[in-house]
Each structure stands twice: as C-alpha cells, then as structure tokens.
C-alpha positions as CSV (number, residue, x, y, z in Angstrom):
1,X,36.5,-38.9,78.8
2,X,37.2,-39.3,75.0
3,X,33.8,-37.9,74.0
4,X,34.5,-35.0,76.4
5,X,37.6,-34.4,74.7
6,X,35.7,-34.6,70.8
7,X,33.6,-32.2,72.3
8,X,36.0,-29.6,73.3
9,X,38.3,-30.2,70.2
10,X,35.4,-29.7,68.5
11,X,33.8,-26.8,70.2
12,X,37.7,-25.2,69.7
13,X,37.4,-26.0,65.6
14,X,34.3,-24.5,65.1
15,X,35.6,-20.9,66.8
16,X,38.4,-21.0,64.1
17,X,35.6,-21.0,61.2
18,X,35.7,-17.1,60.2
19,X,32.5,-15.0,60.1
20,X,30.6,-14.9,57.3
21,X,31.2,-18.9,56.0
22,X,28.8,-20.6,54.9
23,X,30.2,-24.4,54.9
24,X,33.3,-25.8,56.1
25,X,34.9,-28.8,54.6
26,X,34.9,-32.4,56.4
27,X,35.6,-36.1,56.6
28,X,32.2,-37.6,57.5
29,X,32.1,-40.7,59.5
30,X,31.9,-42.8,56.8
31,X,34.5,-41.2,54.7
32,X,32.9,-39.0,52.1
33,X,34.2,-36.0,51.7
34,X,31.7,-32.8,51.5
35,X,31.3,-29.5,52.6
36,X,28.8,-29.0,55.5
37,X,27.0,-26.2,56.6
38,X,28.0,-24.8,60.7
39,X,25.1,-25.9,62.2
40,X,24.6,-29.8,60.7
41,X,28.7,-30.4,61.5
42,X,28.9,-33.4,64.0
43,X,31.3,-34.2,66.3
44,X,32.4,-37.5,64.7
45,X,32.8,-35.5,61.4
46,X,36.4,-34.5,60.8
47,X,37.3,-31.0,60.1
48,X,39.5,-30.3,56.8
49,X,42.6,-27.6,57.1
50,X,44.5,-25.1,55.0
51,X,48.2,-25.8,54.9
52,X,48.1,-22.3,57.3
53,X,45.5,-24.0,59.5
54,X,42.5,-22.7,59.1
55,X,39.6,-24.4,58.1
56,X,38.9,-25.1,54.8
57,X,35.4,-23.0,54.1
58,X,32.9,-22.0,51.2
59,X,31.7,-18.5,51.8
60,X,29.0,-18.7,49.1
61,X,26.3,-20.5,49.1
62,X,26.5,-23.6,46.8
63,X,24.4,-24.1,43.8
64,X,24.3,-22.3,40.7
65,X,24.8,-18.6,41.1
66,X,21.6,-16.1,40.8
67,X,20.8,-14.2,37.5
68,X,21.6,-10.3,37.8
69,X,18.2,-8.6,38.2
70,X,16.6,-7.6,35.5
71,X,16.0,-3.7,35.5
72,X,13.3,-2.3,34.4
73,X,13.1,1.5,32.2
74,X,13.1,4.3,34.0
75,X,10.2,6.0,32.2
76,X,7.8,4.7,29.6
77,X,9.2,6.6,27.0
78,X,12.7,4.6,27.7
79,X,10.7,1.3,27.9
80,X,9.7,2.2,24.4
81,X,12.8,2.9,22.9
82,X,14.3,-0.3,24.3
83,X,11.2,-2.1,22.7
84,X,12.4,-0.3,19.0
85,X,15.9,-1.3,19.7
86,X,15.2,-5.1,19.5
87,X,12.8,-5.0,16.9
88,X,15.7,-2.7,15.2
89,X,18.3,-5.5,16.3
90,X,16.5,-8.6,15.2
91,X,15.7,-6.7,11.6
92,X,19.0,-5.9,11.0
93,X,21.0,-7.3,8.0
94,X,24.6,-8.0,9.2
95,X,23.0,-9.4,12.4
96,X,20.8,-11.9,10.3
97,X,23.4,-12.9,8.4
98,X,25.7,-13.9,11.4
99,X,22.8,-16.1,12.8
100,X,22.3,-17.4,9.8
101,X,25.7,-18.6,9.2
102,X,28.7,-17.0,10.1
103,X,30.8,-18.3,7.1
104,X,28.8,-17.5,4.3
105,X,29.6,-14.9,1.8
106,X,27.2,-13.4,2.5
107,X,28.1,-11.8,5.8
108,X,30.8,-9.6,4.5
109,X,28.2,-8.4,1.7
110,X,26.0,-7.3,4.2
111,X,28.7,-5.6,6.2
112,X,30.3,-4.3,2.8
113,X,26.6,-2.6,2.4
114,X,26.4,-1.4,5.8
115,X,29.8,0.5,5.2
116,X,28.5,1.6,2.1
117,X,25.5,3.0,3.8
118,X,27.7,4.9,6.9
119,X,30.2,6.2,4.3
120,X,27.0,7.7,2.4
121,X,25.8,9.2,5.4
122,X,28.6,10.8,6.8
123,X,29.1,12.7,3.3
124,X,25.9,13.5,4.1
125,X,26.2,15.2,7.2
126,X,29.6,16.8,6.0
127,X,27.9,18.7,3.0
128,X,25.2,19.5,5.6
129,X,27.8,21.1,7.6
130,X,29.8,22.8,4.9
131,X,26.7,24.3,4.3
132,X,25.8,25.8,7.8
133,X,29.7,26.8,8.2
134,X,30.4,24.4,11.0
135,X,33.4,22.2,10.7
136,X,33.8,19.2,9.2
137,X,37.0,18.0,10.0
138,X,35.5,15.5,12.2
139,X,32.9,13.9,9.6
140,X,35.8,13.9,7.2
141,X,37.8,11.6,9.4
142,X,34.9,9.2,10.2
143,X,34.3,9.0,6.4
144,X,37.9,8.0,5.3
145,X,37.4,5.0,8.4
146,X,34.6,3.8,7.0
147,X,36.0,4.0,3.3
148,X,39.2,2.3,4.7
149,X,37.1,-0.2,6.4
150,X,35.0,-1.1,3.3
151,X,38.1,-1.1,1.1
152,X,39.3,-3.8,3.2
153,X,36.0,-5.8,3.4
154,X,36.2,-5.6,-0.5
155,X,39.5,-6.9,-0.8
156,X,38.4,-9.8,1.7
157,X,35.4,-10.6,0.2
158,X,37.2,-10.7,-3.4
159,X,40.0,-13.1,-1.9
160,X,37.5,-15.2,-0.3
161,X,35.3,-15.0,-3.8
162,X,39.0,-16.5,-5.1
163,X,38.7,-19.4,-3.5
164,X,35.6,-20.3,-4.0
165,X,35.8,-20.1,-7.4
166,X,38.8,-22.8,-7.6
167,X,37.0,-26.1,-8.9
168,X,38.9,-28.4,-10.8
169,X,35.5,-29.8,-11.4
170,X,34.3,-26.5,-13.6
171,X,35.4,-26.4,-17.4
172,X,38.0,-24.2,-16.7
173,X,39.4,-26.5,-13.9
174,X,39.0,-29.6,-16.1
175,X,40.8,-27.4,-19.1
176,X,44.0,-26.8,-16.7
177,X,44.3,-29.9,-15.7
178,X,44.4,-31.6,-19.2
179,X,47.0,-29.0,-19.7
180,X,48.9,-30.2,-16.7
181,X,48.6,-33.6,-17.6
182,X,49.4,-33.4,-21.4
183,X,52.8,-31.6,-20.3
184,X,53.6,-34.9,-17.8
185,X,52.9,-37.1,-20.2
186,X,54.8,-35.4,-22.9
187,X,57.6,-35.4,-20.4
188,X,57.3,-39.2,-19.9
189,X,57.2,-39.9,-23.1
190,X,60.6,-37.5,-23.4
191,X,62.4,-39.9,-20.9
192,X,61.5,-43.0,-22.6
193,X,58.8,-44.5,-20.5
194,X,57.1,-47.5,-21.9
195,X,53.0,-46.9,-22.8
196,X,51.8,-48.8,-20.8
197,X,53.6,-47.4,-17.5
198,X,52.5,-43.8,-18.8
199,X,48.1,-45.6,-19.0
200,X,48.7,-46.5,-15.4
201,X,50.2,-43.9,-13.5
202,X,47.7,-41.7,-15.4
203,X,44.8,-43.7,-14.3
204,X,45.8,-43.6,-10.3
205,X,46.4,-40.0,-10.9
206,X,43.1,-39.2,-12.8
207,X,41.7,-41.7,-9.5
208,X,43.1,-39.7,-7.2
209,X,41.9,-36.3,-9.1
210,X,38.3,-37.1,-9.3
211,X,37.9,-37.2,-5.5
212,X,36.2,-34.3,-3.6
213,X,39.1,-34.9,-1.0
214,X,41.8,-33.9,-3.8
215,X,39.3,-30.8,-4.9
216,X,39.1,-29.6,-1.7
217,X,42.9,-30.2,-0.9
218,X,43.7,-28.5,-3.6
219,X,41.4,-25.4,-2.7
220,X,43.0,-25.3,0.8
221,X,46.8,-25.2,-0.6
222,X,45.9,-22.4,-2.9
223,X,44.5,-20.7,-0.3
224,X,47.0,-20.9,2.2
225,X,49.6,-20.4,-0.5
226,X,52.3,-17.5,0.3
C-alpha cells in the first residue's frame, strides 16, 4: 500500500514539472542534494519545492554554456577586408602599447600621436572641402574634438611626466633636501638643543630618507596633493 501511495504521489509531482525543464531538484535516497533529469527521477528520490509550490527546476541544460557561432563573410571580398582589419589591429601603435603595458608613458604618447594624426587629417579634408565649396562646418567641429582631446592628453601626460620626475635620489632631490635639513637643524640649534641630540635625530631621519619606501611615499603625497 505504501509503495502504491509513492507511486501515485509521485506520478502527481512529476505532472507539476512545467514543459520545457530540463532537471528538477531532489533529495536522493542517500541525502545528496542534485538536480536530476525527468526521466532518471526515482520514486524514493524526494522532490524539492518553491515556497509557491512548484517544483524547483533548471530549464537549461547544465554545463558550460555554448560559444556563439562563429559567422563566416558574406562574400570573399568581406572575408578579405576582415583579414586587413586584424593585421591593421594587431599593427596598430596605441593598441601595442596597451598590451604592452597599460601604465607606461608610453600609452598616452602613442594616443597623443594618434590625435595628432586625426587632427592633421581632418584639416585635411576641411581645406579639401573649402576647396570644392562644400561645407565644412562639420570637419571643423571634429577637428576642435580632437584638438581638445589631445590638449588634455598633453596636460595628462605632462602631470604624469611630474611625477615621475620627483626623486629625492636625483641631484636635485638630494640638493632640496640638504636645504630642508640645514633649515631644521638651524632651527634646533635656535632652541637650544644639545649636539649630540641634533647627530641623532638626524641620523634616524637621514635612515628613514634613504629608503625606497620614503621615495616612493613621498612621490605618492606629491601626487595626490590638492
């Protein structure tokens, strides 16, 4: 009687499970959890529910999902120009540069350059349409973008060049710091502190200094300054 009773609870279940599903999720006999496909479900394994009721179900197949098709060029002609386009892509200086390292300097001088060469061209075009008598109101605009945006690069590039150039390690550096220093210890010396005091805190400062953690510390505060 109790396994005719599994049976039709069972039977009942499995009309619930919508069209369309691919697995339903259940309590196996020995307690895992898992989803199963329809057909393998078993009458000892115990069906999961939604808070509404309804079973608990994976409509797509599991397993990672399928690559999008690749499509091929309509024409041969297309097939070629696709071909040009990658070797174009792979050629290309900005590109190159971002592979290469995407922090280097030497990104926004290639994109500073590539600007440069849009900004040339669209003058180009717009003398070539002054000439013909067609309007150029259009290239004009493009042109002051592209200025504006290479203005911008510039200034980035010359605030990042900033930076870079802080080194407390370079002559320069070493020259403002003795400056620094000198007008500490003449300060010291001003509020009466004994020799020797003024030998050591200058030697666990000049410790402390010599460190690439304190040069690069010191780069980051400048640059975040303001």
């Amino acid at each position: 009687m109790r396994a005719t009773d599994d049976r039709i609870k069972y039977e009942q279940t499995i009309a619930k499970i919508p069209p369309g599903v691919d697995r339903v999720l259940v309590i196996t006999e020995k307690g895992e959890q898992k989803y199963k496909a329809i057909a393998d479900i078993s009458v000892t394994d115990d069906i999961q529910f939604a808070k509404n009721g309804d079973p608990i179900v994976m409509r797509v197949k599991p397993g990672r999902p399928k690559k999008a098709p690749t499509i091929a060029p309509v024409t041969p002609a297309v097939k070629e120009l696709v071909k040009h386009k990658h070797i174009a892509l792979e050629k290309d200086p900005v590109l190159c540069a971002v592979k290469q390292d995407l922090d280097s300097p030497e990104v926004i001088r290639q994109v500073m350059l590539a600007l440069g060469e849009e900004a040339a061209s669209l003058k180009f075009e717009r003398v070539e349409a002054e000439r013909v008598g067609a309007d150029t109101s259009g290239f004009s605009l493009r042109r002051v973008n592209a200025l504006k945006a290479f203005i911008e690069t510039w200034l980035k590039r010359r605030e990042q060049a900033g930076v870079k150039d802080i080194n407390p390690k370079t002559p320069a550096g070493q020259a403002l710091v003795r400056f620094i220093a000198q007008t500490y210890k003449e300060a010291m010396e001003a509020l009466g502190l004994r020799d020797e005091m003024i030998k050591t805190i200058f030697s666990k400062v000049a410790a402390a200094m010599d460190s690439d953690d304190w040069a690069n510390e010191l780069r980051n505060r400048m640059k975040n300054a303001g």
